[in-house]
N, C-alpha and C positions, 0 to 999 in steps of 0.2 A: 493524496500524499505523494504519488509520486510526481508530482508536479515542483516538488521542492528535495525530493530524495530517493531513486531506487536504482542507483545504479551500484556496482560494489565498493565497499568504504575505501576512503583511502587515510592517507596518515592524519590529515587535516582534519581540525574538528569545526564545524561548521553550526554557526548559532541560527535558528531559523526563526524569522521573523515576516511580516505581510509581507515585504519585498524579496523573499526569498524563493528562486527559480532555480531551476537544476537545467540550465542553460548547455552544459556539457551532453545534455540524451540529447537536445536536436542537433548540438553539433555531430554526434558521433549516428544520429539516424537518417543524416541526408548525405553523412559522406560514403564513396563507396570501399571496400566491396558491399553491398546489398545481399547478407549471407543470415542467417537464421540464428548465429550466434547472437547477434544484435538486435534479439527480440525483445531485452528488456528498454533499451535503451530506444525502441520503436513507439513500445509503450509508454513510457515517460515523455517521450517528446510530443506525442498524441495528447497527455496532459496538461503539459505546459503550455501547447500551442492553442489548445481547445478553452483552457481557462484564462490565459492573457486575453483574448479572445473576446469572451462575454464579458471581462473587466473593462475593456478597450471598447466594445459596444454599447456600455453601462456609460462611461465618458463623454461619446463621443456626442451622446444625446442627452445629454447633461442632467442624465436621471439621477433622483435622489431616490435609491434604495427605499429610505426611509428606513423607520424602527421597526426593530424585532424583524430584522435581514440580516442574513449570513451564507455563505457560502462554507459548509463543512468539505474539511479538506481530510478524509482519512484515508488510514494505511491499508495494509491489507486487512479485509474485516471477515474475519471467523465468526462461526455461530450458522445456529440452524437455519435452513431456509425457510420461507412459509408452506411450499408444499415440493418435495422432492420427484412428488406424481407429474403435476403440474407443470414445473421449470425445470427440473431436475438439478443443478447445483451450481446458478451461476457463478461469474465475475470470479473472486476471490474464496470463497467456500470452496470450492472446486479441489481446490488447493492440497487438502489434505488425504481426498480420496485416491488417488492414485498411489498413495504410501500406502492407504488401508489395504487396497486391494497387491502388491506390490504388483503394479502395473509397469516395467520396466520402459516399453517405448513413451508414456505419456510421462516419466517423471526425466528419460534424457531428452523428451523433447520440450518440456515447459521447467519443472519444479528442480531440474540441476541447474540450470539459467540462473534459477530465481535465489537474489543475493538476499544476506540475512537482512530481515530488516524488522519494522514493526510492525504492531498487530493492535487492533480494537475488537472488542466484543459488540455482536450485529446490534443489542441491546440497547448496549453505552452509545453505540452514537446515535440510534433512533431517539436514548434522550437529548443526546446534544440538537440535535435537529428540533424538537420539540422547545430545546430551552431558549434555542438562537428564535424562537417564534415569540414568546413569553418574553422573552431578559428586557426590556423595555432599552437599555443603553447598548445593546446588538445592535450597530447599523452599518450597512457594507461591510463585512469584517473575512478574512477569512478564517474561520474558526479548525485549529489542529487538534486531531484525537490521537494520542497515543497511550496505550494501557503500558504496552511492554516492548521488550525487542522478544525477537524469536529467531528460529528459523529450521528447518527439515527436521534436529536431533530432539528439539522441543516435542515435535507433531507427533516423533518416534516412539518416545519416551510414554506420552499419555497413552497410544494403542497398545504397546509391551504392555505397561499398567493393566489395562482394561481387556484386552485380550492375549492375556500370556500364556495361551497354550498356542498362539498360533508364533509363525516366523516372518519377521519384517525387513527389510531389508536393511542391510549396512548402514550405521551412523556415517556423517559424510564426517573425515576427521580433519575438521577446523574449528578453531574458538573463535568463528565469526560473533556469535553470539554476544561477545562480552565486545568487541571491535567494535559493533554497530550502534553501542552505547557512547562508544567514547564520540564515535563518526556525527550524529547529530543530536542537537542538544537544544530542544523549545526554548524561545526566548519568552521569562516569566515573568 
């Protein structure tokens, strides 16, 4: 997903469809200064570049995908790992433990960065994945998973719920939240 959206909203609502690139994260991850604030936009260009990439390879060699192919394109994806012992909590899950723990340097050096956006359950897309295999009219597609938007005050919220005897750190005070609704919108 963020090949098509994670950088922070801006006023512009922006419809997203197969042709849809967030062309502004490579512009803004190869120009300098080369500073750490621009780690989302590092991210997202690693995306874009990486999945134009295999589409362009996919082309070039005039491969037919063929049916029941897809390419799932999702956002950040919450949900448990398979084992916490084992991997401990990659990619995206990652995410919310540095709130749980109120781990201060990990959350101003990754998850203050990180702009509101949206969120799939680990679940939901392992069926999208299964269904882009099954759907028999799935071919070459890239398939978009969004459940919700979110962002840090959502994550806040369910731990207070869940453990409210303990202390979390500060709501971040923005209504990115409802912004990131308006900022992009699946073309259906």
């Amino acid at each position: 997903m963020a090949s098509v959206g994670a950088l922070p909203a801006s006023s512009k609502r922006t419809i997203v469809t197969w042709d849809t690139w967030i062309e502004k994260a490579v512009e803004l991850a190869w120009s300098s200064p080369y500073v750490p604030d621009k780690s989302m936009a590092v991210y997202a260009a690693r995306k874009v570049i990486g999945e134009k990439a295999m589409w362009d390879w996919v082309d070039d060699r005039n491969l037919r995908l063929g049916a029941n192919s897809g390419i799932l394109i999702p956002p950040v994806v919450l949900g448990s790992p398979l084992s916490t012992k084992t991997q401990d909590y990659p990619s995206s899950s990652a995410i919310p433990i540095p709130l749980l723990n109120n781990d201060q340097h990990a959350m101003n050096a990754f998850i203050d960065q990180f702009p509101p956006f949206f969120f799939v359950d680990i679940a939901d897309a392992a069926r999208l994945h299964v269904a882009a295999l099954i759907h028999a009219d799935v071919e070459g597609e890239r398939i978009f998973a969004f459940a919700g938007p979110f962002n840090r005050n959502d994550i806040l919220a369910v731990f207070r719920k869940l453990r409210h005897h303990r202390r979390f750190t500060d709501y971040i005070c923005r209504s990115d939240r409802e912004q990131v609704h308006r900022w992009i919108e699946p073309q259906t």
